[in-house]
KOLDODREN-177243 format. One line per field, with one value per residue (C-alpha): chain; residue number from 1; x, y, z. Coordinates in nm, 2 decimals. Each point is the difference from the previous one (the first is absolute). Layout:
chain	[A/...] $
resi	[NUM/...] $
east	[X/...] $
north	[Y/...] $
up	[Z/...] $
This chain:
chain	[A/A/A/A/A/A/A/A/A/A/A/A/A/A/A/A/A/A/A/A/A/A/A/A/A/A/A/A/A/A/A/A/A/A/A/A/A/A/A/A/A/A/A/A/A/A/A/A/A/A/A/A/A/A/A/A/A/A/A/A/A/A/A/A/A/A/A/A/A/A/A/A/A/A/A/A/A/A/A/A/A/A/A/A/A/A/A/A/A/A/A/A/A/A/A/A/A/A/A/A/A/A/A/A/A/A/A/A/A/A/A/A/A/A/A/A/A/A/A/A/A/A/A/A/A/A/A/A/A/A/A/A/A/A/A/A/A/A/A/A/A/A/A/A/A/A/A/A/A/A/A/A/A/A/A/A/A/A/A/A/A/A/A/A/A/A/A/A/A/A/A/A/A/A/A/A/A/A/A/A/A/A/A/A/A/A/A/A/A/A/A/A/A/A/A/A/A/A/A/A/A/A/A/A/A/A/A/A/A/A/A/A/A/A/A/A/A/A/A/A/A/A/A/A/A/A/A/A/A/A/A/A/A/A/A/A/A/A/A/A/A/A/A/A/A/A/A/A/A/A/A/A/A/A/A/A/A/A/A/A/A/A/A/A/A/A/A/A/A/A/A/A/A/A/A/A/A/A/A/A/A/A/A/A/A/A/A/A/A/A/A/A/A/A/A/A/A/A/A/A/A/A/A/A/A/A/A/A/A/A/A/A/A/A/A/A/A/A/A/A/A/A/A/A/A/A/A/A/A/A/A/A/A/A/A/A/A/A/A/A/A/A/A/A/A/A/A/A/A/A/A/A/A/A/A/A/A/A/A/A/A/A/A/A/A/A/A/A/A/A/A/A/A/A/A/A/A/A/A/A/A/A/A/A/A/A/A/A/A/A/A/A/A/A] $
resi	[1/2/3/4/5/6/7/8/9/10/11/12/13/14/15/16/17/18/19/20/21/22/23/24/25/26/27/28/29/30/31/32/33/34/35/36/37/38/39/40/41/42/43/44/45/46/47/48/49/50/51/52/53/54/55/56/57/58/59/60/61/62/63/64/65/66/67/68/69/70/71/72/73/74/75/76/77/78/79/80/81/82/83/84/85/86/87/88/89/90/91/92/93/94/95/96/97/98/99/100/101/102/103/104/105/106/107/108/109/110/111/112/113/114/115/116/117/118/119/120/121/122/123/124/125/126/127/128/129/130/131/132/133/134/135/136/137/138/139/140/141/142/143/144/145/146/147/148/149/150/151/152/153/154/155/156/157/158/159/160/161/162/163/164/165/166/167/168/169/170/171/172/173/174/175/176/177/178/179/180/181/182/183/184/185/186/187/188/189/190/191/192/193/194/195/196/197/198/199/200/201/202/203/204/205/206/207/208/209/210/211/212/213/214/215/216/217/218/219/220/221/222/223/224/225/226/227/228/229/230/231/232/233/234/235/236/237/238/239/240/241/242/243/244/245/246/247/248/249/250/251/252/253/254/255/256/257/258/259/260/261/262/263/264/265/266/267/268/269/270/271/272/273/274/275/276/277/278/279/280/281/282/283/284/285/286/287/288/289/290/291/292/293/294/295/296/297/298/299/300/301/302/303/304/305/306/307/308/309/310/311/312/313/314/315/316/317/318/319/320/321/322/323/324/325/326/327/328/329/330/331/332/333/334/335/336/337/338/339/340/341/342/343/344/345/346/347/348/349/350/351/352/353/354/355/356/357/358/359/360/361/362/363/364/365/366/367/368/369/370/371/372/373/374/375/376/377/378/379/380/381/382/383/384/385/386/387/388/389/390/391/392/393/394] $
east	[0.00/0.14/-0.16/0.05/0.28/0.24/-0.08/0.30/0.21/-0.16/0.01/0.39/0.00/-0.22/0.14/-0.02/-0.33/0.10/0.24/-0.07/-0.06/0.08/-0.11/0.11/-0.08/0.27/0.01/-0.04/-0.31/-0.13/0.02/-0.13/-0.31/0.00/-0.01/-0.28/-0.15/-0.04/-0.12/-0.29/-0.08/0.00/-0.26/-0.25/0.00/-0.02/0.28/0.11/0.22/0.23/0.04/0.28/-0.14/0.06/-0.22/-0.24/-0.07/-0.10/-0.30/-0.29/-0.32/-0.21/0.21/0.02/0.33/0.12/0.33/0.10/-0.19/-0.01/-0.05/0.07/0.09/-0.05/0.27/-0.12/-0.38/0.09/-0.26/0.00/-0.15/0.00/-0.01/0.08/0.18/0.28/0.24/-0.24/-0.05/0.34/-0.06/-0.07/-0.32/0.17/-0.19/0.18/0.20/-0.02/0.26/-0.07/0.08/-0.09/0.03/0.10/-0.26/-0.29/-0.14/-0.31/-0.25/0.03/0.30/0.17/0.36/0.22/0.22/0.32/0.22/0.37/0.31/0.30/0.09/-0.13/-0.19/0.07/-0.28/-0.36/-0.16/0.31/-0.04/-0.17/-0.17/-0.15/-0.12/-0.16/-0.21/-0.10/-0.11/-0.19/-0.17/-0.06/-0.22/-0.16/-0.13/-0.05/0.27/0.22/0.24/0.19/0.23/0.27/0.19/0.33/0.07/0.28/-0.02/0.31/0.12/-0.32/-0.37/0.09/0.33/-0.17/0.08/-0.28/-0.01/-0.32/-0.05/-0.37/0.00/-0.26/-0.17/0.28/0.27/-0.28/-0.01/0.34/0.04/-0.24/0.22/0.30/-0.12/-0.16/0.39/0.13/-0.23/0.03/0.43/-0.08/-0.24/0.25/0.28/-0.23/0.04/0.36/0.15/0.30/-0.12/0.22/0.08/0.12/0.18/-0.10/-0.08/-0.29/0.22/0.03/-0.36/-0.03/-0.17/0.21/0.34/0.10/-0.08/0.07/0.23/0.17/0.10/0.10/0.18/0.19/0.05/0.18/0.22/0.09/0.11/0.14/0.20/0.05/-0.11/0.10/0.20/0.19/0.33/-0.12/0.34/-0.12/-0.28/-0.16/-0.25/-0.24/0.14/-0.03/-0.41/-0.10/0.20/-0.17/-0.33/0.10/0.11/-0.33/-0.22/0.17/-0.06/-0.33/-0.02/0.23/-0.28/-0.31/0.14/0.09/-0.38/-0.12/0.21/-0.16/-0.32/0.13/0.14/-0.28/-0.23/0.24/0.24/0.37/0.21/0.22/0.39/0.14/0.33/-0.22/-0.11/-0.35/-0.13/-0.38/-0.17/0.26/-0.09/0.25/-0.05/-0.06/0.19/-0.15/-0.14/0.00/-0.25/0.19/-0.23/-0.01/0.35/0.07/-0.22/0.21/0.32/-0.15/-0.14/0.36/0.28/-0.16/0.36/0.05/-0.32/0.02/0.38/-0.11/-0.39/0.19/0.27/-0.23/-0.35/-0.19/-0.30/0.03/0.31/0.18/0.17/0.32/-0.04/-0.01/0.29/0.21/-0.13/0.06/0.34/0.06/-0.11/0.07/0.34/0.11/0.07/-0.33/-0.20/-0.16/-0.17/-0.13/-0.13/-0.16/-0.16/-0.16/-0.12/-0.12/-0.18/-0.20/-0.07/-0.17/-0.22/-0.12/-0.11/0.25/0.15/-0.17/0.17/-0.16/0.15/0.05/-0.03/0.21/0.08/0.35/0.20/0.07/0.15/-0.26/0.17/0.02/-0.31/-0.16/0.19/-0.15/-0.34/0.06/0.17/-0.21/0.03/0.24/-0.20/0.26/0.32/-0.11/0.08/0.31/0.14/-0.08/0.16/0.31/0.05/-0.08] $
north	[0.00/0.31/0.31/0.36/0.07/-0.28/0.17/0.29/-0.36/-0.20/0.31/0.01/-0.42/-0.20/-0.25/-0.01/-0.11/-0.36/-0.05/-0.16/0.27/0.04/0.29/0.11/0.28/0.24/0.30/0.23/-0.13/-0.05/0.38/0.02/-0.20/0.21/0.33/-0.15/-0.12/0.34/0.23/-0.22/-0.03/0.38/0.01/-0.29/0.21/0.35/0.13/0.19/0.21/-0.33/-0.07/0.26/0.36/0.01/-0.31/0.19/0.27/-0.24/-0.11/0.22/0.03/-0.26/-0.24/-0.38/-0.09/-0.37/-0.13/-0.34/-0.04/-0.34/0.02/-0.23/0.08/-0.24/0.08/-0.19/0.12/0.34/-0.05/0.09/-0.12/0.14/-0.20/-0.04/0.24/-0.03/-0.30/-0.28/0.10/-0.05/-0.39/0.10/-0.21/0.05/-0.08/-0.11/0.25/0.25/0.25/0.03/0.30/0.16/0.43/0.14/0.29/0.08/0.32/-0.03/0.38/0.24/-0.10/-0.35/-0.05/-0.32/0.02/-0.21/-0.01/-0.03/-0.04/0.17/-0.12/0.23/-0.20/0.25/0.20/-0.13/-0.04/-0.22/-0.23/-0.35/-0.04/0.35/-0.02/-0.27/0.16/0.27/-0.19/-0.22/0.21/0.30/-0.34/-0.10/0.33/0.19/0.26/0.12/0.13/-0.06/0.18/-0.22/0.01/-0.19/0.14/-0.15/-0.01/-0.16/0.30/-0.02/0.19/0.35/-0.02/-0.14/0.07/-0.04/-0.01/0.05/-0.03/0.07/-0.29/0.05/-0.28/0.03/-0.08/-0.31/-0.15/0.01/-0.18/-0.22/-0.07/-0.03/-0.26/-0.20/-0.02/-0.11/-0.27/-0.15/0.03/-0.19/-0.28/-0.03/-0.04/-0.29/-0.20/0.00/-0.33/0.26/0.34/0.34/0.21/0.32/0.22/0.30/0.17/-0.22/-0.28/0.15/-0.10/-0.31/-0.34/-0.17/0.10/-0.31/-0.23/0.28/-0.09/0.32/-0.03/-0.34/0.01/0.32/-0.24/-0.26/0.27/0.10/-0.34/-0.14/0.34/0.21/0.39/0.14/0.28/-0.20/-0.13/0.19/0.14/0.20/0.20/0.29/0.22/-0.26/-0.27/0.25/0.05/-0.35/-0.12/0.29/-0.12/-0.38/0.09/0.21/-0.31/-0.27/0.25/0.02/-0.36/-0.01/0.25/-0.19/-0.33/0.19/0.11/-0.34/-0.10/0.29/-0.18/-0.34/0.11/0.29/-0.33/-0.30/0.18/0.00/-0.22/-0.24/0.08/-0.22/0.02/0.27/0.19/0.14/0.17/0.23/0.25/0.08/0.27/0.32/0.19/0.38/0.26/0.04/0.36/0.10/0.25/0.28/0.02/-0.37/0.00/0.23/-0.21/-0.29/0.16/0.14/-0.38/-0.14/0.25/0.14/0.16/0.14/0.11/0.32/-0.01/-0.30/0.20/0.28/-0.15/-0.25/0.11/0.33/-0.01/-0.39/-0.18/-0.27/-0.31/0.17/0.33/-0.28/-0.21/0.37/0.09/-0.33/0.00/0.36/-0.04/-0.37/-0.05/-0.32/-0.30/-0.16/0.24/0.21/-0.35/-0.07/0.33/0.04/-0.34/0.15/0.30/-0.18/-0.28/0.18/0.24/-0.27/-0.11/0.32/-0.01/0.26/-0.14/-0.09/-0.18/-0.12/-0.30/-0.08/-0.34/0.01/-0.31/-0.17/-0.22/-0.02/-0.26/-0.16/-0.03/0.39/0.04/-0.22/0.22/0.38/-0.22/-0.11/0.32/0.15/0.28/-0.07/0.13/-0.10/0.26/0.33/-0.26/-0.16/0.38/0.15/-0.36/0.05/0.43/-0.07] $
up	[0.00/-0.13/0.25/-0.05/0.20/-0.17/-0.29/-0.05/0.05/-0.25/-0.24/0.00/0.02/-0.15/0.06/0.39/-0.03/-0.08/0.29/0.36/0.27/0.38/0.18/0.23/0.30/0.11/0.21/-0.32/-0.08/0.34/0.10/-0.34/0.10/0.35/-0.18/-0.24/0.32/0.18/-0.28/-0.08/0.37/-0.02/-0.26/0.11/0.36/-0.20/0.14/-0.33/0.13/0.05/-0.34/-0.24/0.03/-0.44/0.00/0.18/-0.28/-0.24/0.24/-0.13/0.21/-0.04/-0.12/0.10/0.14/0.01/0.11/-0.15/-0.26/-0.21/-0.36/-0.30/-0.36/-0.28/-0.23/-0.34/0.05/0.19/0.21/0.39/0.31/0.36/0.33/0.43/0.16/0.21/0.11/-0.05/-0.34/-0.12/0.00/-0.36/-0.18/-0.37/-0.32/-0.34/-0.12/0.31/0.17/0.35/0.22/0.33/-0.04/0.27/0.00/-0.19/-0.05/-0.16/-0.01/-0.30/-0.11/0.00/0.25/0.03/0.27/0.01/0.36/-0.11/0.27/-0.05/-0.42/-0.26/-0.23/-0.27/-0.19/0.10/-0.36/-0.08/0.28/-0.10/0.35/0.06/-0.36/0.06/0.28/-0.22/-0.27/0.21/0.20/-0.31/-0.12/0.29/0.10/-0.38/0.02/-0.31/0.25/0.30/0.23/0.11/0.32/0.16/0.32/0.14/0.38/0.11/0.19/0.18/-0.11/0.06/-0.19/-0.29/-0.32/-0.27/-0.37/-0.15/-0.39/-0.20/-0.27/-0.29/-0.20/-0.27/0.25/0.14/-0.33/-0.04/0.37/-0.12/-0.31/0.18/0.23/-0.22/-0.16/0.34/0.05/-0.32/0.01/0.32/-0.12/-0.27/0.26/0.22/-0.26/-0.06/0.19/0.07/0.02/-0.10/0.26/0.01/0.26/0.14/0.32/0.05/0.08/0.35/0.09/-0.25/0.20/-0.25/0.04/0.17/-0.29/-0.29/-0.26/-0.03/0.37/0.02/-0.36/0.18/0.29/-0.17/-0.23/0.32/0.11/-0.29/-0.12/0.30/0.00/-0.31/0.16/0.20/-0.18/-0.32/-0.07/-0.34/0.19/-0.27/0.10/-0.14/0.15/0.37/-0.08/-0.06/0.30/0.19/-0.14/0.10/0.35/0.08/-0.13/0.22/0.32/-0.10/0.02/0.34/0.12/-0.07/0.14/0.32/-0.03/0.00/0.27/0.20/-0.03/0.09/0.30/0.15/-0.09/0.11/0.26/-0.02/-0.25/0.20/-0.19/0.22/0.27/0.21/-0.28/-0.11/-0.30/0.11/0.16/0.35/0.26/-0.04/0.37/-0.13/0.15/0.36/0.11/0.35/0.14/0.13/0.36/0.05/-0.04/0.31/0.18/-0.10/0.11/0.30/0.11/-0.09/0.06/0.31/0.16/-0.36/-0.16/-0.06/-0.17/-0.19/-0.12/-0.08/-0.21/-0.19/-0.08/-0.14/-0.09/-0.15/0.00/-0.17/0.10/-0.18/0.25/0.35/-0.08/-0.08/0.33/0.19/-0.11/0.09/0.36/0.06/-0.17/0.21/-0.23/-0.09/0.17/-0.28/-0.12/0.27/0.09/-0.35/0.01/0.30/-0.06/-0.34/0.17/0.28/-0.33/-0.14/0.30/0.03/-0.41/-0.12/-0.26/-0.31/-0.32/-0.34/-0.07/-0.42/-0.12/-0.31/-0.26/0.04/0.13/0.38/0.27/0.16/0.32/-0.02/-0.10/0.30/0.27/-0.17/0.02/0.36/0.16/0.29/0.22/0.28/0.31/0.23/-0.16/0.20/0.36/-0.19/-0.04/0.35/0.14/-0.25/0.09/0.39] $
């Protein structure tokens, strides 16, 4: 099933309709799926003024306005059909023939308004974009229009930050949509019956389902293998020679990058990869850099440096304070061997029964020792350092 947005891909390849997919979920497409999430909350609640202020304008009174809206587009008969709304629509019921789609907004009142909700990639000129096209056309049919004002607003910098592209298509640049997707679909019938597809690269491959089993990446994978990089060795480099090399190179991490992806899923799904002799490739905990409130801290330093309180406050804290700006002052005032360690572990851990410090942790992608790991996931708050110091200093 070939849906709307798969078609800018199947545009510039054919051919990738005819190879074995495997989607997959990363974090790109799941704050995608958040930000989709919130804006059609914001509209099924009324709560307009959560939605981009430019998207706004195009809302004339009286007007219906529907987030996620289903539609299908018959590309040899041209005909067009409008169903559900919302998530449980997109279990699309697809007749022979059919383009599904789900718009994102649709503004239906004197004038006709497809919405589409972009990240952070330009998509390029609306009119020119297979999927939004598709939209139009469909939904010009559906509900009689000539025209339609098309929208991307791209809302990966968050709703008011928005920045949206709106374009008024006439029935001349519809038929020509039409045209042009009739061309795709028949380049990719064509291609479905190929028993080995052409393929063709372009910036598409980035979000391919296919690029796993595509010829063009594994035929680059066994160059590789077989003849090595071609700038490596290549002792008769020209300025030709330098560009496909460059081209080569940026392929193969393109590749590197999506298997990485994968292994992301496999691992936020599975949990760590065992590498063997203590190592572990997955999600680890990375303590963040810890924040000490400035008035807890005097309390802290008042509760375990009673004799010297008032040196100690007045040589480690302001208004906040670190952990850098304690251990400067422990050293300072407790210069004994071993003392400014034991001081600052102190100071630090009555800090933290009292709730002044605070720390976001980050839980980045690598490799890490397990036994290292274990320990960060285990450590606790010694309670019993502010006794161990007074015993150690009395």
């Amino acid at each position: 099933m070939i849906t709307a947005s798969a078609l800018p891909r199947v545009a510039a390849c054919p051919g990738s309709v005819a190879l074995s997919k495997a989607h997959t979920q990363n974090q790109n497409t799941a704050d995608g799926t958040v930000r989709h999430a919130a804006v059609e909350e914001a509209v099924l609640e009324g709560r307009l003024d959560d939605i981009p202020a430019k998207v706004r304008e195009f809302i004339d009174e009286g007007a219906v306005v529907t987030p996620e809206v289903v539609v299908y587009y018959n590309w040899r008969t041209g005909a067009a059909r409008q169903t559900g709304r919302g998530e449980s629509a997109r279990a699309y019921d697809v007749g022979e023939d059919e383009i599904p789609g789900t718009i994102d907004l649709l503004i239906v009142g004197r004038r006709l308004v497809v919405v589409d909700y972009k990240g952070h990639e330009d998509v390029g000129t609306p009119e020119e974009h297979e999927q939004i096209m598709l939209y139009a056309v469909a939904a010009a049919r559906i509900h009689g229009f000539t025209e339609v004002t098309v929208v991307v607003a791209y809302i990966g910098a968050g709703v008011e930050d928005a920045r949206v592209v709106p374009v008024v298509v006439d029935c001349l640049e519809l038929a020509a949509s039409r045209a042009k997707l009739t061309r795709i679909m028949e380049a990719a019938e064509a291609q479905s019956r190929k028993a080995v597809p052409d393929v063709h690269e372009s910036r598409h491959c980035k979000y391919c389902p296919s690029k796993s089993v595509c010829p063009s990446k594994v035929g680059l994978l066994v160059q590789v293998a077989t003849k090595g990089l071609a700038v490596i060795g290549d002792t008769t480099m020209t300025t030709e020679r330098a560009a496909e090399a460059y081209r080569e190179i940026e392929r193969i991490e393109q590749l590197v990058k999506d298997a990485r992806k994968r292994l992301e899923v496999y691992v936020d799904e599975q949990g760590p990869i065992d590498l063997g002799n203590g190592r572990a490739f997955g999600r680890y905990r990375r303590p963040g850099n810890e924040k000490v409130n400035g008035a807890i801290a005097v309390q802290a330093i008042r509760d375990a440096l009673p004799l010297d309180a008032e040196a100690f406050i007045e040589a480690a804290t302001e208004r906040t304070t670190s952990k850098t700006a304690i251990e400067r002052a422990a050293k300072a005032l407790y210069p004994a061997r071993g003392m400014p360690t034991k001081v600052t572990r102190a100071v630090l851990a009555r800090a933290r029964e009292l709730g002044g410090i605070t720390a976001a942790d980050t839980f980045p992608l690598g490799e890490f020792a397990v036994d290292r790991q274990q320990a960060v996931e285990k450590e606790a708050i010694d309670t019993d350092a502010v006794d161990r110091l007074l015993t150690a200093a009395g």
